[in-house]
C-alpha positions as CSV (number, residue, x, y, z in Angstrom):
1,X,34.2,20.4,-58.4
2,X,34.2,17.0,-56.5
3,X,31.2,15.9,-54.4
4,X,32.4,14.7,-50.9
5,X,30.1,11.8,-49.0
6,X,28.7,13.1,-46.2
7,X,30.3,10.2,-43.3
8,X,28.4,12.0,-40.6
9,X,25.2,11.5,-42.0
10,X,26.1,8.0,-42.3
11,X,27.2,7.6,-39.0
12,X,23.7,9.0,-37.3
13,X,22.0,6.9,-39.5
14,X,23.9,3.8,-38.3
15,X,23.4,5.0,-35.2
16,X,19.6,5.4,-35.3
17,X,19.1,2.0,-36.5
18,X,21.2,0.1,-33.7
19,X,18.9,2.0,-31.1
20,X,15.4,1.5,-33.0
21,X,15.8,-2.2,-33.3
22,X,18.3,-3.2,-30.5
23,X,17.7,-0.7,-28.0
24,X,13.9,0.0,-28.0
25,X,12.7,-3.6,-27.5
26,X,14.7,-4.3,-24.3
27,X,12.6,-1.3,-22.7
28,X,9.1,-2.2,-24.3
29,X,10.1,-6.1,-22.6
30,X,10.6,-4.3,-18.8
31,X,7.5,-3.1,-19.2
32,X,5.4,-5.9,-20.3
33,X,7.2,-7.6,-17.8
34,X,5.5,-6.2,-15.0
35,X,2.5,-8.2,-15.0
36,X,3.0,-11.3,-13.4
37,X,0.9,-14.9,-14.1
38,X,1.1,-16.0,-10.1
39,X,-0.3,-14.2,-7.3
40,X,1.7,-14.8,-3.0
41,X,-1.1,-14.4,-0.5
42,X,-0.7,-15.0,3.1
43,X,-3.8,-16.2,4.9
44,X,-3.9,-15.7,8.2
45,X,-6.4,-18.2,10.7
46,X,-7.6,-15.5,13.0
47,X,-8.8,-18.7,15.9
48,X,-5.6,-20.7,15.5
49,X,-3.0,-17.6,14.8
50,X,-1.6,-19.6,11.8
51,X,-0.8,-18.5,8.8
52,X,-0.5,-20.2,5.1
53,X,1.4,-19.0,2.0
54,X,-0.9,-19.5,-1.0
55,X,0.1,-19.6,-5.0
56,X,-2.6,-18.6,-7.1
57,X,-2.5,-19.0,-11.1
58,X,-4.0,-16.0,-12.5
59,X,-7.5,-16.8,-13.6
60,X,-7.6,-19.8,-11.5
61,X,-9.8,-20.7,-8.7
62,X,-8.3,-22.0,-5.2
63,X,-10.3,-23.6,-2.4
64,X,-8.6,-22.9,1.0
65,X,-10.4,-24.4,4.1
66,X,-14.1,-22.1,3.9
67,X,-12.7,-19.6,1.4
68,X,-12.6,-19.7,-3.0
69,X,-10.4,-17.6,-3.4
70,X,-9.2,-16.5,-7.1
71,X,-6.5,-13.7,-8.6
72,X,-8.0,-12.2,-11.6
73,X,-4.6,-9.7,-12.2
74,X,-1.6,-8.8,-10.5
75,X,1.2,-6.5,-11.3
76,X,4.6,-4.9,-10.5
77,X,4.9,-1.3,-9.4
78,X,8.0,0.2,-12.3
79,X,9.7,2.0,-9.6
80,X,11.7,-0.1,-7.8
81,X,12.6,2.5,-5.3
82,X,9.5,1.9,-3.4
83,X,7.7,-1.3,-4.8
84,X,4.5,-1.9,-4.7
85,X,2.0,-4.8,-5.4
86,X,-1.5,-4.6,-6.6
87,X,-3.4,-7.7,-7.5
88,X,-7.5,-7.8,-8.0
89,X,-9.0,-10.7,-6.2
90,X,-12.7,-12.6,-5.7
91,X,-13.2,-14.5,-2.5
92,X,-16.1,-16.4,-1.7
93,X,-17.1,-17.9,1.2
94,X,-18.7,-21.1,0.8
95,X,-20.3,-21.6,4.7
96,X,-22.4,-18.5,3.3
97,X,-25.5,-20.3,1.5
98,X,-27.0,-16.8,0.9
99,X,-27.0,-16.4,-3.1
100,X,-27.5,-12.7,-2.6
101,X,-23.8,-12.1,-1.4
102,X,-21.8,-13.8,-4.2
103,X,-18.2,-12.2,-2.7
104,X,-16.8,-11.7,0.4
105,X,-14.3,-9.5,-1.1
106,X,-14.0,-8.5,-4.4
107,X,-11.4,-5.6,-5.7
108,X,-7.8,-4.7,-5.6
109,X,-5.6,-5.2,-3.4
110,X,-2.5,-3.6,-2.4
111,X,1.0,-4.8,-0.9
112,X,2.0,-1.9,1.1
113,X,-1.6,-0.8,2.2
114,X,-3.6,-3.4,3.0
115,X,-5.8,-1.1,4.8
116,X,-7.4,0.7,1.7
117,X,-9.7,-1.9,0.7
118,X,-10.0,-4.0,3.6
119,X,-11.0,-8.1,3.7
120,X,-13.2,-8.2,6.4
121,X,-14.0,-11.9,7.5
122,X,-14.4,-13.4,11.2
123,X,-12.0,-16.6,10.4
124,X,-9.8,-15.1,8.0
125,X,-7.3,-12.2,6.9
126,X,-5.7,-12.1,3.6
127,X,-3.0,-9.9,2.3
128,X,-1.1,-9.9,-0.9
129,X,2.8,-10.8,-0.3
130,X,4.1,-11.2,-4.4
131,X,3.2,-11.4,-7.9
132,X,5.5,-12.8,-10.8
C-alpha cells in the first residue's frame, strides 16, 4: 500500500500563513491609525466675527489671545460612512485670576455635535474641525 501526501493540507496551511503574517497586520495598522498626534480647532472671536484655524500638538499647550488652550487626545471615528471627531481638551482662561476655576472647559469634544458638551465663554467659541 503506498502513502499519498495530503497537497490539500499543504495548501491550507500555506494559505493560513500568508494571512496570519501578511494579512493581519495591515488591519491591526488601520486601527492604530485612528488616533491622530494634531488636533484643527476653529476659534471663533464672538466681538470681531473672525475666526482662526489653530494646530495643536497633542500634549502641547497653545496660548491664543486670552485663552491656553491644550489637546490632550484626539481620534478618528472607524466608520467612514459618517465620520466623526472626538478630541479632549483644557482651556484656560488667563484674564480669570481666580485660582478656584482652573478650566474654562475641560472634556471631550465632538465634531458633529458640538452641542453636547458645550464651551461656554463671552469672547470665544471653539469647535473641533480635524485630527491626524
Amino acid at each position: 500500500m503506498r502513502f499519498k501526501k495530503n497537497i490539500n493540507l499543504g495548501k491550507i496551511k500555506f494559505y493560513l500563513f500568508i494571512f496570519l503574517f501578511l494579512i493581519i497586520p495591515f488591519f491591526s495598522y488601520s486601527q492604530q491609525n485612528l488616533e491622530g498626534s494634531y488636533t484643527n480647532i476653529k476659534i471663533l472671536d464672538k466681538i470681531s466675527s473672525k475666526n482662526i484655524l489653530v494646530k495643536l500638538k497633542n500634549g502641547e499647550a497653545v496660548k491664543h489671545k486670552d485663552l491656553l488652550i491644550k489637546s490632550m487626545k484626539c481620534k478618528n471615528s472607524e466608520f467612514d460612512d459618517n465620520p466623526e471627531i472626538i478630541a479632549y481638551i483644557q482651556v484656560s482662561d488667563l484674564t480669570n485670576k481666580d485660582k478656584d476655576d482652573v478650566f474654562v472647559f475641560n472634556g471631550w469634544m465632538f465634531s458633529s455635535s458640538p452641542s453636547i458638551t458645550p464651551f461656554d465663554h463671552p469672547v470665544y467659541d471653539i469647535w473641533l474641525v480635524s485630527c491626524y
